[in-house]
Every structure is written in structure tokens, then in C-alpha cells.
Backbone as JSON Lines, residues from 0, in Angstrom:
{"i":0,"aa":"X","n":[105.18,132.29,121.27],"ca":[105.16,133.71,121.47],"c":[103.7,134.15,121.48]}
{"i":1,"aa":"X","n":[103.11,134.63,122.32],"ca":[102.06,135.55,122.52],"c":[101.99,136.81,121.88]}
{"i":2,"aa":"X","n":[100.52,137.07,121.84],"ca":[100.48,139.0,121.31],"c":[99.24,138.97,122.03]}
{"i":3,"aa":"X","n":[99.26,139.73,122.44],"ca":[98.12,140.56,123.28],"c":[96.89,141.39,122.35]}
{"i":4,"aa":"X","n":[95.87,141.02,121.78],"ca":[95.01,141.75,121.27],"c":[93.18,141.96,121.75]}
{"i":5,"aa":"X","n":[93.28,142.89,122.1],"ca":[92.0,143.02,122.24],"c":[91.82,142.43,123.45]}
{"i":6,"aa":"X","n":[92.05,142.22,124.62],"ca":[91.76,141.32,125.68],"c":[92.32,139.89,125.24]}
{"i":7,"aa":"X","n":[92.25,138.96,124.27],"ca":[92.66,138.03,123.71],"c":[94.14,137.61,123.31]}
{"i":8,"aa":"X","n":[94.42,135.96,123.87],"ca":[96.37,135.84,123.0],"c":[95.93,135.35,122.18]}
{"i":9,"aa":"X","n":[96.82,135.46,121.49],"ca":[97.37,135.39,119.96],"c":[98.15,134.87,119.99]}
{"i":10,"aa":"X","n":[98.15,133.12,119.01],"ca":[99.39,132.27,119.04],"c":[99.99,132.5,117.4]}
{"i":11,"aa":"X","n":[101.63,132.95,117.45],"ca":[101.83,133.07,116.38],"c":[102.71,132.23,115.92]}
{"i":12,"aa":"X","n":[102.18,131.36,115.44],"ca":[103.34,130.14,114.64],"c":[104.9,130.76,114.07]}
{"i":13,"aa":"X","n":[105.92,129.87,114.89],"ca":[107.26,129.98,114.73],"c":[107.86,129.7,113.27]}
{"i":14,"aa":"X","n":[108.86,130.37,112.89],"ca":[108.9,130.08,111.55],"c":[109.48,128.16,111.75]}
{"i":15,"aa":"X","n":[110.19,128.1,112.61],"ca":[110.21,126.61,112.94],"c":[109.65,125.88,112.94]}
{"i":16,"aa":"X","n":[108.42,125.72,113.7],"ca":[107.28,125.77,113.46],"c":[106.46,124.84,111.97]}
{"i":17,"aa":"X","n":[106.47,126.3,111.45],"ca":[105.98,126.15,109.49],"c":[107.36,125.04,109.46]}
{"i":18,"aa":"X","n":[108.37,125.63,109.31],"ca":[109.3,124.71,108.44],"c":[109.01,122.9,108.86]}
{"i":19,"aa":"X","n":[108.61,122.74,109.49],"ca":[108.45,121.49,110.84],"c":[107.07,121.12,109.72]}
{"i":20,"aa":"X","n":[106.12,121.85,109.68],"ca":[104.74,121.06,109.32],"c":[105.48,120.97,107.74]}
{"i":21,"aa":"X","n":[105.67,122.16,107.01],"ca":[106.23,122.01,105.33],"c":[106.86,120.85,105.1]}
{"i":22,"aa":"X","n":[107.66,120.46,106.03],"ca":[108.72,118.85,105.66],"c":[107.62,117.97,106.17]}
{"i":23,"aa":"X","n":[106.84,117.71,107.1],"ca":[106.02,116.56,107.37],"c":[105.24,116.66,105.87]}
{"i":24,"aa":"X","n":[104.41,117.75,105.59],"ca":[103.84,117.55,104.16],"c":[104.68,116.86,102.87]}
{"i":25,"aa":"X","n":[105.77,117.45,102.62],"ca":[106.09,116.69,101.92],"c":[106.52,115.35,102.14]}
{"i":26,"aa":"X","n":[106.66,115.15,102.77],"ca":[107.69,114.22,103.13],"c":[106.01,112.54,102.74]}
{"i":27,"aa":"X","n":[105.04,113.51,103.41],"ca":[103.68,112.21,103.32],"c":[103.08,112.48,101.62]}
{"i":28,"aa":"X","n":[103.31,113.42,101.28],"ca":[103.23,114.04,99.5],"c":[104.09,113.13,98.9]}
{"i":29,"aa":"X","n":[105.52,112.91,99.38],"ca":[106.06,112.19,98.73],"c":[106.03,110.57,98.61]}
{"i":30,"aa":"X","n":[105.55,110.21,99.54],"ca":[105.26,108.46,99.82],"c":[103.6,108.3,99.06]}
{"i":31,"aa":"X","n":[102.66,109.48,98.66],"ca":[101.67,109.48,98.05],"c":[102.14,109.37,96.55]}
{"i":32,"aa":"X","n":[103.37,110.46,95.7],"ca":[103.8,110.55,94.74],"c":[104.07,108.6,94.4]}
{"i":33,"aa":"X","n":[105.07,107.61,95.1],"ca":[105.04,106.32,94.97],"c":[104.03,105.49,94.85]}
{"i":34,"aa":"X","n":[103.04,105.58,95.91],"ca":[101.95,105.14,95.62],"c":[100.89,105.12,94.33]}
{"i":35,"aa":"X","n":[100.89,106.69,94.09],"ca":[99.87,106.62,92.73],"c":[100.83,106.95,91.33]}
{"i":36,"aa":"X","n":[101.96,106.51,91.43],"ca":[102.96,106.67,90.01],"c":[102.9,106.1,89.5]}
{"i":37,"aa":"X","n":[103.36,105.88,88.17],"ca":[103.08,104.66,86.98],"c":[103.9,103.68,87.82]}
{"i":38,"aa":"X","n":[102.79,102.29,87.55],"ca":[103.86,101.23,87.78],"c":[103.48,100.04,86.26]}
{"i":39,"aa":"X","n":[104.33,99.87,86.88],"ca":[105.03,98.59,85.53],"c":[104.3,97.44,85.37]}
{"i":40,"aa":"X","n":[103.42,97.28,84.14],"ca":[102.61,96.24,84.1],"c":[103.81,95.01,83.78]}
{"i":41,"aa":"X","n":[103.24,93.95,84.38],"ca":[104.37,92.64,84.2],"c":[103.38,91.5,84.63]}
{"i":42,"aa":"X","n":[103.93,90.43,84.13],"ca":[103.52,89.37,84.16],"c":[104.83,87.91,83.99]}
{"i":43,"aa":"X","n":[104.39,86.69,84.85],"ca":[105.46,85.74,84.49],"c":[105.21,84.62,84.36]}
{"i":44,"aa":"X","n":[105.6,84.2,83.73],"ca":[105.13,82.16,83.93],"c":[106.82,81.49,83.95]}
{"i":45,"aa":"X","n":[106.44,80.8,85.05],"ca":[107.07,79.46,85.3],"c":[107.17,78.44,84.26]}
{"i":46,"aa":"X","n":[108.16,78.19,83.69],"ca":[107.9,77.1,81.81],"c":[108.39,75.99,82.86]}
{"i":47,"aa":"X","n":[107.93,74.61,82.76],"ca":[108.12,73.0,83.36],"c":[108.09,72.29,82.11]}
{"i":48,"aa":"X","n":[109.16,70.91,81.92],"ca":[109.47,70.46,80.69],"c":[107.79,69.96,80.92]}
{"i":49,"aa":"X","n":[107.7,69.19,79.26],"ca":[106.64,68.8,78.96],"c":[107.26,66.87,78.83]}
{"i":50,"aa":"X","n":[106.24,66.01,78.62],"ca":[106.67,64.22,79.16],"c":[107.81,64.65,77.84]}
{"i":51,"aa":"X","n":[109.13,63.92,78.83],"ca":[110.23,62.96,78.09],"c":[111.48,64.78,78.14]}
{"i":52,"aa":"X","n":[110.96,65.28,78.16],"ca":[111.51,66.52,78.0],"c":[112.59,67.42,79.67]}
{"i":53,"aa":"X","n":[113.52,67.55,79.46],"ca":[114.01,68.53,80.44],"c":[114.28,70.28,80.81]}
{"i":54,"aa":"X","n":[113.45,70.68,79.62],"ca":[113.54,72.34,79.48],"c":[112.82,73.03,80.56]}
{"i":55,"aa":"X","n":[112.88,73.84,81.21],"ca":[112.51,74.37,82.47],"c":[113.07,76.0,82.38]}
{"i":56,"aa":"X","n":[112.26,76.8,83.21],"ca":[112.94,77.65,83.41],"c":[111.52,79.34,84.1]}
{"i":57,"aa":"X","n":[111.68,80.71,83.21],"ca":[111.04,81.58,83.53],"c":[111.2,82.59,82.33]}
{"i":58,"aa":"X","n":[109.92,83.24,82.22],"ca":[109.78,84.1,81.38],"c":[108.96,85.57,81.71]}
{"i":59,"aa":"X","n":[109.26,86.24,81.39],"ca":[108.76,87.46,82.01],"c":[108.11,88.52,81.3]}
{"i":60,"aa":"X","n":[107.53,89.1,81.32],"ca":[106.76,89.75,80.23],"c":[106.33,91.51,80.98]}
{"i":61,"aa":"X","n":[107.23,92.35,80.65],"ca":[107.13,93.82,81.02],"c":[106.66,94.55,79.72]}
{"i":62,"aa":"X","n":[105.23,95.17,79.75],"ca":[104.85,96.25,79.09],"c":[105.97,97.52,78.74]}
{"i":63,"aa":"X","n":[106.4,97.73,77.74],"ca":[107.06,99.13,77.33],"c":[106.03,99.79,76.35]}
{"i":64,"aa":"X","n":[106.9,100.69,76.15],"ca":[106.32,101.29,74.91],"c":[105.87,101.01,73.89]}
{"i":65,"aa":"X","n":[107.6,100.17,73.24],"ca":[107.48,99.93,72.02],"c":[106.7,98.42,71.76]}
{"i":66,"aa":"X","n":[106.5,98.04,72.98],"ca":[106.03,96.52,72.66],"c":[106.48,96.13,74.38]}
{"i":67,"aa":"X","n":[106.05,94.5,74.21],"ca":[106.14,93.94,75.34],"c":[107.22,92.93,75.27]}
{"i":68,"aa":"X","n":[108.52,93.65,76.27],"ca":[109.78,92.81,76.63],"c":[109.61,91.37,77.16]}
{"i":69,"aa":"X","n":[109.91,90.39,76.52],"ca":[110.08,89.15,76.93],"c":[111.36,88.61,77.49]}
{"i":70,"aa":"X","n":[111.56,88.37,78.19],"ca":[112.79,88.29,79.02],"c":[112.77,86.49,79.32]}
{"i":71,"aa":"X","n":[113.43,85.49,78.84],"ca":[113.22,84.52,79.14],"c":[115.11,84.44,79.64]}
{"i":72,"aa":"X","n":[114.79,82.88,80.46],"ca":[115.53,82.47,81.29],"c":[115.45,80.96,81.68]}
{"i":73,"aa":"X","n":[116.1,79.88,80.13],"ca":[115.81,78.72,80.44],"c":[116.67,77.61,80.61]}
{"i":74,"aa":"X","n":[116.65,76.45,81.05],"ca":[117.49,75.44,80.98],"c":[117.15,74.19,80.63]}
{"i":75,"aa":"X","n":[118.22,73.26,80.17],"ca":[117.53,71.79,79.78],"c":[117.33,71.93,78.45]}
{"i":76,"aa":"X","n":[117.78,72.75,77.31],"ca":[117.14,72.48,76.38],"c":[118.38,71.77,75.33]}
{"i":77,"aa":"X","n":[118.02,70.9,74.47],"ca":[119.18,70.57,73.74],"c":[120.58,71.67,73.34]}
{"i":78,"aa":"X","n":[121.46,71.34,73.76],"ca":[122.51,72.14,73.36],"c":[122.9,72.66,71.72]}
{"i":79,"aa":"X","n":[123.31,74.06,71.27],"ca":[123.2,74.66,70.1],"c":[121.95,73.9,69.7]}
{"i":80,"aa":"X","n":[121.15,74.89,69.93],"ca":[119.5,74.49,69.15],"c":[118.97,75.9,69.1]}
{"i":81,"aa":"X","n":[117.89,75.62,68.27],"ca":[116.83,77.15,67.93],"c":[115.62,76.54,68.07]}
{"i":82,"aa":"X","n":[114.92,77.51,68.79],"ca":[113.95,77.15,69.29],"c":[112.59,78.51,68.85]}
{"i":83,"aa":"X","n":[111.53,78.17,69.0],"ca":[110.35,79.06,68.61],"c":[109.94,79.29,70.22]}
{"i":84,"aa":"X","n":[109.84,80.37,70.95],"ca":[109.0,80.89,71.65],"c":[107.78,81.72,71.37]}
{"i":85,"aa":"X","n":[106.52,80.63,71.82],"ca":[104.9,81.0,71.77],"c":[104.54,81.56,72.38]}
{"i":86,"aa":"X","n":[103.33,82.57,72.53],"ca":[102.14,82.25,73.5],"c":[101.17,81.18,72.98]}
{"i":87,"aa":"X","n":[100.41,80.88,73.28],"ca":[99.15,80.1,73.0],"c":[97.61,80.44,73.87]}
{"i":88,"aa":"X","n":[96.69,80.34,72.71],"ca":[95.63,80.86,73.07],"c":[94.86,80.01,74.67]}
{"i":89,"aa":"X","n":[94.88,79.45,75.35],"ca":[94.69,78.92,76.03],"c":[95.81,78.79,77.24]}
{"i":90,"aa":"X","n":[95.49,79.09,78.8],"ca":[96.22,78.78,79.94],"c":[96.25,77.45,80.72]}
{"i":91,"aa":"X","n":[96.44,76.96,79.57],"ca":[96.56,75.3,79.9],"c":[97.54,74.44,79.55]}
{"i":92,"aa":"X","n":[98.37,73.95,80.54],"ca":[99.73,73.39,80.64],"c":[99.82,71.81,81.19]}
{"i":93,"aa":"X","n":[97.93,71.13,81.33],"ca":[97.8,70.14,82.02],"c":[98.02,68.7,81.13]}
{"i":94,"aa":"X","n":[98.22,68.89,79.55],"ca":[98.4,67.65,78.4],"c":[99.9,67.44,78.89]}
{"i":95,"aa":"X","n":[99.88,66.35,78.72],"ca":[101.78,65.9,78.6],"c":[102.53,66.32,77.72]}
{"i":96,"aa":"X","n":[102.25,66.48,76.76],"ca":[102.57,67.3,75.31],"c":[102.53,68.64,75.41]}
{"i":97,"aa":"X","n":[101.65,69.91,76.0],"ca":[101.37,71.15,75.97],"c":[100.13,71.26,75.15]}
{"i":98,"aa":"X","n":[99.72,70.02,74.43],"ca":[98.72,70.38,73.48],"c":[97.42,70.99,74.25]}
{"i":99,"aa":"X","n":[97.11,70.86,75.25],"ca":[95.75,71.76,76.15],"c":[96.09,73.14,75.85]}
{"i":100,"aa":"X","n":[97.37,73.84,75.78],"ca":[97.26,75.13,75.51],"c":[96.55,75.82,74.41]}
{"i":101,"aa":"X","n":[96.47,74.77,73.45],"ca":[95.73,75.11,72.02],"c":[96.63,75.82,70.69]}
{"i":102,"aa":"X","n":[96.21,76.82,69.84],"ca":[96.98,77.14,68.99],"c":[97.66,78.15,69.14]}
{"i":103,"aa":"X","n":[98.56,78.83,68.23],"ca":[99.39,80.1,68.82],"c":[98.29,81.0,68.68]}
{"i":104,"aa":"X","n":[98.98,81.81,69.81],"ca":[97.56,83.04,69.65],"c":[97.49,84.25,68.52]}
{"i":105,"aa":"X","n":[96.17,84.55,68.7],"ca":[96.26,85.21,67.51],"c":[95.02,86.36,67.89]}
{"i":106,"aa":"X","n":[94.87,87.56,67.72],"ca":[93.61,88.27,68.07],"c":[92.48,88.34,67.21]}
{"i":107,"aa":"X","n":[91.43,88.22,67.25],"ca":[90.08,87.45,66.55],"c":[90.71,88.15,65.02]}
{"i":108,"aa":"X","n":[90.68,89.16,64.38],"ca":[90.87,89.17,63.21],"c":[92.08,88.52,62.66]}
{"i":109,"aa":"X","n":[93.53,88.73,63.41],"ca":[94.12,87.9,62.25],"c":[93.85,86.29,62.57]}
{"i":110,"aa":"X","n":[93.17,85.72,63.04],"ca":[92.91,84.24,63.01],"c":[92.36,84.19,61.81]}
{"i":111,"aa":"X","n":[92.04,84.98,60.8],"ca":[91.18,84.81,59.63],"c":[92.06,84.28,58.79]}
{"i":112,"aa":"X","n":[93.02,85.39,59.05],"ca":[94.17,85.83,58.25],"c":[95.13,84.49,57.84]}
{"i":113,"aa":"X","n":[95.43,83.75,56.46],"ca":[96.59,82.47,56.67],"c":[97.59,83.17,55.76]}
{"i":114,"aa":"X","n":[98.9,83.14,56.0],"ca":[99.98,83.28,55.9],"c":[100.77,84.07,56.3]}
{"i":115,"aa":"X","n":[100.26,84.47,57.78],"ca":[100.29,85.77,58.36],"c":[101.01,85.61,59.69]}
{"i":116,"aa":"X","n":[101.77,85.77,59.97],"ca":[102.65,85.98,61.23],"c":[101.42,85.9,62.69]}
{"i":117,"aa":"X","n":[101.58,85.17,63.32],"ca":[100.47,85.46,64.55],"c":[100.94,86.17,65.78]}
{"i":118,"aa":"X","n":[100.24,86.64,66.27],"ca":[101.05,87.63,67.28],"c":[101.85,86.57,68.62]}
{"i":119,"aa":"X","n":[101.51,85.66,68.79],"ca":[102.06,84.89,70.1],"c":[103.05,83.94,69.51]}
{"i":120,"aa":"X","n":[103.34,84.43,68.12],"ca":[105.16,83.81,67.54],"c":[105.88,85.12,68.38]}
{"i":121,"aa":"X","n":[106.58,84.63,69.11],"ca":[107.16,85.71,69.68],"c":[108.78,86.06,69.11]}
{"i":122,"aa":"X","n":[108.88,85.01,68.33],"ca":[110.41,85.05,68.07],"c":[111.58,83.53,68.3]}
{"i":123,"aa":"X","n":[112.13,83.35,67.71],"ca":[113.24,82.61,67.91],"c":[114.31,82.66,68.92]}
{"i":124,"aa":"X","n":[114.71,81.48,69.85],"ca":[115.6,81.59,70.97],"c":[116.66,80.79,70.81]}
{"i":125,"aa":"X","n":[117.8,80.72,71.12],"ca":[118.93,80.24,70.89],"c":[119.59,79.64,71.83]}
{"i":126,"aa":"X","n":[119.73,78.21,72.3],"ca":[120.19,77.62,73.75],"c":[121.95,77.34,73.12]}
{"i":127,"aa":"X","n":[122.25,77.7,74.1],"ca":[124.21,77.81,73.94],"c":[124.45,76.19,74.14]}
{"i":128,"aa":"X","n":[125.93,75.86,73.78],"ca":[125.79,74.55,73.87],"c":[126.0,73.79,75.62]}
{"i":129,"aa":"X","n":[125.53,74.48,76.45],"ca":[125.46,73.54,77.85],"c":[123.9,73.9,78.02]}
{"i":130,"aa":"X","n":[123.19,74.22,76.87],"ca":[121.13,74.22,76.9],"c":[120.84,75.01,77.37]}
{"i":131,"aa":"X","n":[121.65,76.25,77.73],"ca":[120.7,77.56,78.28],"c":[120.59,78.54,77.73]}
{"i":132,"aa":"X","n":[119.26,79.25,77.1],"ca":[119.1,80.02,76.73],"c":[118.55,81.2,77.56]}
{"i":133,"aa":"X","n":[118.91,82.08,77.34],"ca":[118.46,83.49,78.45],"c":[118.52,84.95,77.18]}
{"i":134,"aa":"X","n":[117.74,86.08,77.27],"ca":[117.74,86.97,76.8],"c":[116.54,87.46,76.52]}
{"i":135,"aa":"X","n":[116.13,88.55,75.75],"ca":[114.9,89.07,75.71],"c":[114.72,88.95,74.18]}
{"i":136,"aa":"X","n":[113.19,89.41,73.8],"ca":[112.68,89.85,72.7],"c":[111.43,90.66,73.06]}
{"i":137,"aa":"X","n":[111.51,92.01,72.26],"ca":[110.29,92.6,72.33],"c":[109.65,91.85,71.06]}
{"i":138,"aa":"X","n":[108.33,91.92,71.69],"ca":[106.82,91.85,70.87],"c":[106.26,92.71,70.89]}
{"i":139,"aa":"X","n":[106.18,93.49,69.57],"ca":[105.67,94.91,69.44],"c":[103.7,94.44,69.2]}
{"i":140,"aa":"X","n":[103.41,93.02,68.81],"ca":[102.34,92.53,68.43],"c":[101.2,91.99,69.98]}
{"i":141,"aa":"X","n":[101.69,92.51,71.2],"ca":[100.96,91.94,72.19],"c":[101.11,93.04,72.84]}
{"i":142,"aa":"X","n":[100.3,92.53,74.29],"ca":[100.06,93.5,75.49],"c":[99.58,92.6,76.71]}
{"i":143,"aa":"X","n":[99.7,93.32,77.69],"ca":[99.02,92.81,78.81],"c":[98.26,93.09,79.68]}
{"i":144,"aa":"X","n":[97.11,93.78,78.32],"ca":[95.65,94.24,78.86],"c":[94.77,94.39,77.69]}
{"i":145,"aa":"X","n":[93.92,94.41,77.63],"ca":[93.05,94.07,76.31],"c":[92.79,93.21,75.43]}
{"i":146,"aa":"X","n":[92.42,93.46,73.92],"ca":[92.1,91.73,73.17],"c":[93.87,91.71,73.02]}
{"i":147,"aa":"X","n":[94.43,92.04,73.02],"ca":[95.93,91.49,72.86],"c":[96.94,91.09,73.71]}
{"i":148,"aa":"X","n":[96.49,91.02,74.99],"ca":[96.93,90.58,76.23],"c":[97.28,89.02,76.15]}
{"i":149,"aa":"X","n":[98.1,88.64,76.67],"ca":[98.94,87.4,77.32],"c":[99.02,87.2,78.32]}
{"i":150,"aa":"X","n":[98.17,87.31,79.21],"ca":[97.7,87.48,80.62],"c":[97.01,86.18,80.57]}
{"i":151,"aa":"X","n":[96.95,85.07,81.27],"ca":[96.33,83.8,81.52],"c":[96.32,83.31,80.37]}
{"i":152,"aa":"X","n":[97.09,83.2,79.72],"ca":[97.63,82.21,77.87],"c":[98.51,81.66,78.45]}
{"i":153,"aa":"X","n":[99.25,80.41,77.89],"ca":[100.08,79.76,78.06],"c":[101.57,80.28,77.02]}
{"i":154,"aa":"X","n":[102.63,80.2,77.29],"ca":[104.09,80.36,76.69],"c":[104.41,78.66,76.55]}
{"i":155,"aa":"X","n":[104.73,78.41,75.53],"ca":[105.44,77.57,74.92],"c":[106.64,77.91,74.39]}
{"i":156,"aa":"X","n":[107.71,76.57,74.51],"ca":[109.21,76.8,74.09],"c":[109.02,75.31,73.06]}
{"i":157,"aa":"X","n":[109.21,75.64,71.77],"ca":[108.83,74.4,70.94],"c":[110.05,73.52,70.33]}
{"i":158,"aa":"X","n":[110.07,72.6,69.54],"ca":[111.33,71.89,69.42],"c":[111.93,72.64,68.59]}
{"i":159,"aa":"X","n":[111.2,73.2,67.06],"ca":[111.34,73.62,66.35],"c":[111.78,74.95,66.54]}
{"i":160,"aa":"X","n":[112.53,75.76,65.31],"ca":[112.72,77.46,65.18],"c":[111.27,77.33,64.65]}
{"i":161,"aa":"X","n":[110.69,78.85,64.36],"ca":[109.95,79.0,63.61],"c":[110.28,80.18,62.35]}
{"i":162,"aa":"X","n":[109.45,80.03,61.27],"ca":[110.32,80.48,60.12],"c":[109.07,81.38,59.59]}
{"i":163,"aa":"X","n":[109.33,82.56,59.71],"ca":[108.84,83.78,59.31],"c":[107.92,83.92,58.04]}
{"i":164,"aa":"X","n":[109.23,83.34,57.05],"ca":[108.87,83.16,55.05],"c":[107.42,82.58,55.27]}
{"i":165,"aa":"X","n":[107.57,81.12,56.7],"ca":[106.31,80.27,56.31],"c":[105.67,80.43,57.91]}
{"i":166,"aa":"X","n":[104.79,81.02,58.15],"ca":[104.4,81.42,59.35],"c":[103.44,80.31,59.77]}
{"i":167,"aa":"X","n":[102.45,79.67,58.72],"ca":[101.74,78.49,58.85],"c":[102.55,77.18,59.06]}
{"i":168,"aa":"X","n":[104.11,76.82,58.89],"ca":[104.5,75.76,59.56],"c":[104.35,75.46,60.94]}
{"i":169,"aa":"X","n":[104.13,73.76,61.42],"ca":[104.34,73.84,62.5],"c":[106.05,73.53,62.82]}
{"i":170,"aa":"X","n":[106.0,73.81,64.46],"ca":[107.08,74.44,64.87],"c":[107.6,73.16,65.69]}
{"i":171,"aa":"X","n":[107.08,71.58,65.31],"ca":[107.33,70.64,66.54],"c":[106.53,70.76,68.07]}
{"i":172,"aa":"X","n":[107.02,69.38,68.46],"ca":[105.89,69.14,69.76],"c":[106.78,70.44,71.06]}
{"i":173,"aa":"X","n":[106.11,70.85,72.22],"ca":[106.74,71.58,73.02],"c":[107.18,71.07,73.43]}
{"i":174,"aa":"X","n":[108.41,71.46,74.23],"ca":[109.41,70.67,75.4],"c":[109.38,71.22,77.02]}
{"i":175,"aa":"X","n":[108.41,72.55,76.09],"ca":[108.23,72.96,77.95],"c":[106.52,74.22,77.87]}
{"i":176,"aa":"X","n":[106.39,74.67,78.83],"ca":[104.66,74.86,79.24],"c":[104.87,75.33,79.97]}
{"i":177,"aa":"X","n":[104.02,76.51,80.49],"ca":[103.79,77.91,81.51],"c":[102.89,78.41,81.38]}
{"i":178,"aa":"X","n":[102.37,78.8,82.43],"ca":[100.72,79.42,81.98],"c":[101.46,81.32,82.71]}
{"i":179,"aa":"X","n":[100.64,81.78,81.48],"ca":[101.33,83.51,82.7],"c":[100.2,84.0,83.05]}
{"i":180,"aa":"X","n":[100.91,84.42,84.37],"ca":[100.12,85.16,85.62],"c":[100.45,86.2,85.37]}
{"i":181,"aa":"X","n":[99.62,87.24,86.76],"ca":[100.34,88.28,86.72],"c":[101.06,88.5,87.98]}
């Protein structure tokens, strides 16, 4: 539509028009909203038995709130058994044993600390009797950014449970090794 002013036209945008550009805006507002929204820090390692051993499987590690969800998902492991799931201070899965990964991790001060729970005891896992264990545990004691990150550490699945009362026992040789990525 034209208007005549002054010698000069005048283009006057249709309300169709507006409504036409308003939805293209949002519509590119909204694929921007996805782009810069929180996303979900995560990380995973691949666990491969360690020599003589058949435990295998995946573990997953999603930042929450309250702590960081461990989500494991394994097989091969002796049937009705309890098992200790680690991190370990080191991303090294290349010993036949797991021993390159080094000790459970711990963040520089409580390594001082002995009789003290370390943060990369992540908890006890439970394989059903055909050896698969699957389920989560939060670790309210890690992260996966800063000195408390588990980001390029290794996860260990050990023979042993591990026992809380005595946090300085060891937990047996590993049966399986993963280094986590992100």
C-alpha cells in the first residue's frame, strides 16, 4: 500500500507483513535460546577387563547438583559379588593389572588426611548372579571441572567391596580399567 506524501511514496508495512518478520525472529531467537542454554556437563569411560579378567562394560558421569551421577553399566563380573567402584588419580589403563592408574583419588588436601574416605571411592556395586551390574551412584565428593574433577582419571571396578568403617583397606587387584573422557 502506498501513501502519497509530500511528492514522495510511502511504504507502509502490512500487518502481515510484521507478523511474517515477528515469527522469523523468534523462531531464529529460539534456535539461539538452544544453543547458549545450560548444557549438561558429562563425561564417559569405556571399562575393558584387566589380564585374566572378563568385566567390561561403561560408565558415565553427569554433573547435577547434588553431586555427580555415576551411571555404570557392566558385564563379566563374577556372579552375586560386591564390588568397589574407583576413580584413580591417574588416566592410565596401559598395566595389565590397572596398576598405571595409580591410587584412588583424592584432592591435594585430603591425601594428607589417613582414615578418611577419598573422594574417587565412589561407592559399592552389586553384579546379579548372571555378572551384571548396572545402576547409578551419586558422588556428592567430585566434579567434572576443577581440583575435583574426574575428567582424564581412570575408573576402576575392583575385586573387592570397599568398607567405609576402614577406608585405608585395600580393595583387591582390578578386574577392569577406563580412562574418562569427555
Amino acid at each position: 500500500m502506498r501513501e502519497r506524501t509530500g511528492g514522495r511514496c510511502a511504504h507502509r508495512p502490512s500487518v502481515a507483513a510484521a507478523a511474517a518478520l515477528l515469527l522469523a525472529a523468534s523462531v531464529g531467537l529460539g534456535g539461539c535460546a538452544a544453543f547458549f542454554g545450560p548444557h549438561e556437563k558429562r563425561a564417559d569411560a569405556q571399562v575393558l577387563p584387566t589380564a585374566g579378567n572378563t568385566a567390561r562394560g561403561s560408565v558415565t558421569f553427569i554433573e547435577r547438583a547434588d553431586g555427580v551421577q555415576v551411571t555404570y553399566n557392566l558385564v563379566g563380573l563374577p556372579p552375586n559379588s560386591d564390588h568397589a567402584l574407583q576413580v584413580h588419580e591417574r588416566g592410565d589403563c596401559n598395566a595389565a593389572d590397572g596398576s598405571s592408574a595409580g591410587a584412588v583419588f583424592a584432592p591435594a588436601a585430603d591425601r594428607l588426611k589417613s582414615g578418611v574416605r577419598r573422594a574417587g571411592d565412589l561407592g559399592n556395586i552389586h553384579a546379579d548372579a548372571t555378572g551384571v551390574a548396572a545402576g547409578f551412584i551419586v558422588a556428592p565428593d567430585v566434579a567434572l571441572d576443577g581440583v575435583r574433577s574426574v575428567r582424564g582419571r581412570a575408573v576402576l571396578v575392583a575385586h573387592e567391596p570397599s568398607d567405609p568403617a576402614f577406608p585405608d583397606r585395600g580393595v583387591g587387584a582390578a578386574l577392569a580399567c577406563g580412562v574418562i573422557r569427555q
